[in-house]
N, C-alpha and C positions, 0 to 999 in steps of 0.2 A: 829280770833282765830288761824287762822294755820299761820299767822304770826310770831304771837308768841311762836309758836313753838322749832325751833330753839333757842331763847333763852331760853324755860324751858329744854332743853335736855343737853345745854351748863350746866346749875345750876346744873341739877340733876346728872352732870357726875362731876362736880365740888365737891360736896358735897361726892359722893360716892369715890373720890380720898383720901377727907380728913379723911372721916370714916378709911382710914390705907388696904381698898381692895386694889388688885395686877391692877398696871395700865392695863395691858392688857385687864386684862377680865371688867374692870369699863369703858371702852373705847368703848370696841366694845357690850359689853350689853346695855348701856344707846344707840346707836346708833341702836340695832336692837330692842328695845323695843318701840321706838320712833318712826321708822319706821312700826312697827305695829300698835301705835296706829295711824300715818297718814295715814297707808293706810284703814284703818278701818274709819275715818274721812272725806275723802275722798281728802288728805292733798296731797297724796305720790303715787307714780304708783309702785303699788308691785311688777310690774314685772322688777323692776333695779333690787330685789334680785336675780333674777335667774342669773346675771351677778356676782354677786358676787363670784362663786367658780372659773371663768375664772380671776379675777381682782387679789384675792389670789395666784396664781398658776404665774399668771404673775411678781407678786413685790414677790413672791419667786424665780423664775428665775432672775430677774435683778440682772446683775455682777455688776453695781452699787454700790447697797444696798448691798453687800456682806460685805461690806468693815466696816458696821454698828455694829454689833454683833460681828466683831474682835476687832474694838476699844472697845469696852463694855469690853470683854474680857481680853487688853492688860490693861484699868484700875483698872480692879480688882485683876489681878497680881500683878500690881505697889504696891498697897495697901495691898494684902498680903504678900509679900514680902518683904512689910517696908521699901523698899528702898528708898521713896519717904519721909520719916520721918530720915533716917541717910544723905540724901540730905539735907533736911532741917536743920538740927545738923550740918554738915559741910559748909552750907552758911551763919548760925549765927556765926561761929565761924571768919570766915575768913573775915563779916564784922562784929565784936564784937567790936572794936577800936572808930568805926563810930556809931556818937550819930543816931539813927534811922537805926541802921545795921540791925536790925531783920525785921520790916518792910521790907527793901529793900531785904532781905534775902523772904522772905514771895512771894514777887512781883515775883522774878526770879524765884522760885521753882513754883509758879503757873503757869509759863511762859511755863518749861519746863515741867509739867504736861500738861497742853493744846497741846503743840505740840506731847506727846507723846499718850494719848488716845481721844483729842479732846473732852470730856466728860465733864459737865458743874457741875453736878451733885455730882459727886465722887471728884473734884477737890476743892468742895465747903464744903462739907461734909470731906474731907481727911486733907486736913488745919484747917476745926476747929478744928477737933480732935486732931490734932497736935499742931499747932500754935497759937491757943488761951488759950488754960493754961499758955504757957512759957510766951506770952506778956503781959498778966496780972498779974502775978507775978513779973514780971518787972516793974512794973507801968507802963507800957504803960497807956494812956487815954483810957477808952473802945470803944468810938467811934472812934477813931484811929484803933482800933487793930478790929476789927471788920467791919471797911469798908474799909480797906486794904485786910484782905481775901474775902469778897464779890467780892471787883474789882478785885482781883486776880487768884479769881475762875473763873470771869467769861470768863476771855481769851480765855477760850476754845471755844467759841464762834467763834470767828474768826481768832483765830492763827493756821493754819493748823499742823495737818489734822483735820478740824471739822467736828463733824456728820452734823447740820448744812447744813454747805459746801456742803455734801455729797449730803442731800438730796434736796437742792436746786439745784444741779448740774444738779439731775435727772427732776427737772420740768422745768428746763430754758431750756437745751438740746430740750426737746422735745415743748414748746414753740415759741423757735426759731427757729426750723424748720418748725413748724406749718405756723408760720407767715411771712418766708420766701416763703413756696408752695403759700399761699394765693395771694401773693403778683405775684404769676407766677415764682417763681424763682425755678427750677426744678432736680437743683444741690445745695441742701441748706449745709450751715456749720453749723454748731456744736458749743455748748459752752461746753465744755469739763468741769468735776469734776477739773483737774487741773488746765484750765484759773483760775479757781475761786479759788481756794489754792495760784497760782502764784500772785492774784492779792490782795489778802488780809494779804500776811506776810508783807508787808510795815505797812497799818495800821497798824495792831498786833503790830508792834516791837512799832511802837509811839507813842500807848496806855501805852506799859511797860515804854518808857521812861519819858512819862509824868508821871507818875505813882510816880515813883524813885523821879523825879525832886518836886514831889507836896512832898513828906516824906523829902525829905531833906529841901526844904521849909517850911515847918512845923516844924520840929526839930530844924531850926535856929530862927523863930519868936515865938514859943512856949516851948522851949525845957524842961519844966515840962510836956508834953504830952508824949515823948519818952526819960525817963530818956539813960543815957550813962550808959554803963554794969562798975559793979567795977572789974569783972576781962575779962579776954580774954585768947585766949589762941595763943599759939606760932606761927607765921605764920608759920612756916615747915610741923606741923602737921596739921596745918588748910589744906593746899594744898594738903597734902596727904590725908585725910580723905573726900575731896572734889573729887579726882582722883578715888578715893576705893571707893565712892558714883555713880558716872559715868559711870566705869567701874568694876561692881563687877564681 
């Protein structure tokens, strides 16, 4: 029974996400209720709790994690701000010409979302609200237009800066040290948040270009999936309102 544990705390935390409760407190409730009842079962040594106000107080010090709750933050400015919707307006236009411009228009604004709040969530959620009305109204195919912002959102995953990134930085960092002392080595290095940003925008970018390459592949063997726009607008102002997107 205290095997299985662990998987009924996984379900019940599962369950209490989809009920619409606030992540935080469904996370860390299902994880001290569980704990209560192992340690009442005699599953769990109650006494890791008393380490808990130490374990807190620690990952709230970490300058790390600091970087975590700013990206959170820079995402939902983007999004109130709207900026990230007159971005999008400005890279449908500018590839409006090109049969599958919106898609490819979709690809890149996700691209530049991920590197600006790393955030999977709000990037996935900020394109549908955006970019799935327009593409279906254009006849787009729906699964066209619909796993083009999925793959689009999810760049934030690994196009730095990701949270992610962030917080894998913080368990390898210390990992690697670990297993560097073990080993006797008594001056250990470091994997830095940055190795790990520096070594994942290569991926990242040829994710997006395969990305691109698969839409326009598509639009050439199918091109009833991504009708061509019947109007456009002038490249002059496509560039300007692209610029005025960028740099407001």
């Amino acid at each position: 029974m205290t095997e299985l544990m662990p998987l009924f705390m996984f379900l019940v935390a599962g369950l209490i996400l989809m009920s619409g409760y606030p992540v935080a407190f469904a996370l860390a409730g299902s994880a001290l209720i569980f704990s209560l009842i192992g340690s009442m079962t005699g599953g769990f040594d109650s006494t890791f709790l008393a380490a808990m106000p130490s374990r807190l107080f620690g990952i709230m010090t970490n300058e790390t994690l600091i970087a975590v709750p700013l990206f959170v933050f820079m995402g939902a400015m983007l999004e109130r701000s709207r900026v990230a919707e007159e971005l999008l307006d400005a890279m449908t236009a500018l590839f409006g010409k090109l049969r599958g411009g919106l898609g490819i228009s979709v690809v890149l604004v996700g691209m530049l979302m991920a590197a600006s709040t790393g955030i999977v969530g709000a990037t996935v959620v900020t394109m549908g609200m955006m970019a799935l009305p327009t593409m279906l109204k254009r006849n787009y195919d729906p699964a066209i237009a619909c796993g083009t912002i999925c793959a689009s959102g999810t760049l934030g995953q690994i196009i730095p800066p990701s949270i992610i990134l962030v917080l894998l930085g913080d368990v390898l960092s210390s990992a690697f040290q670990q297993a560097q002392l073990d080993m006797g080595i008594f001056s250990p290095d470091t994997v830095s948040v940055g190795d790990l940003f520096a070594g994942a925008i290569i991926p990242g970018l040829i994710l997006v270009v395969m990305y691109i390459i698969y839409l326009l592949t598509m639009a050439w063997l199918r091109p009833q999936t991504m009708p061509a726009p019947e109007d456009s607008r002038d490249d002059n102002n496509s560039w300007a309102a692209l610029l005025s997107a960028l740099f407001p």
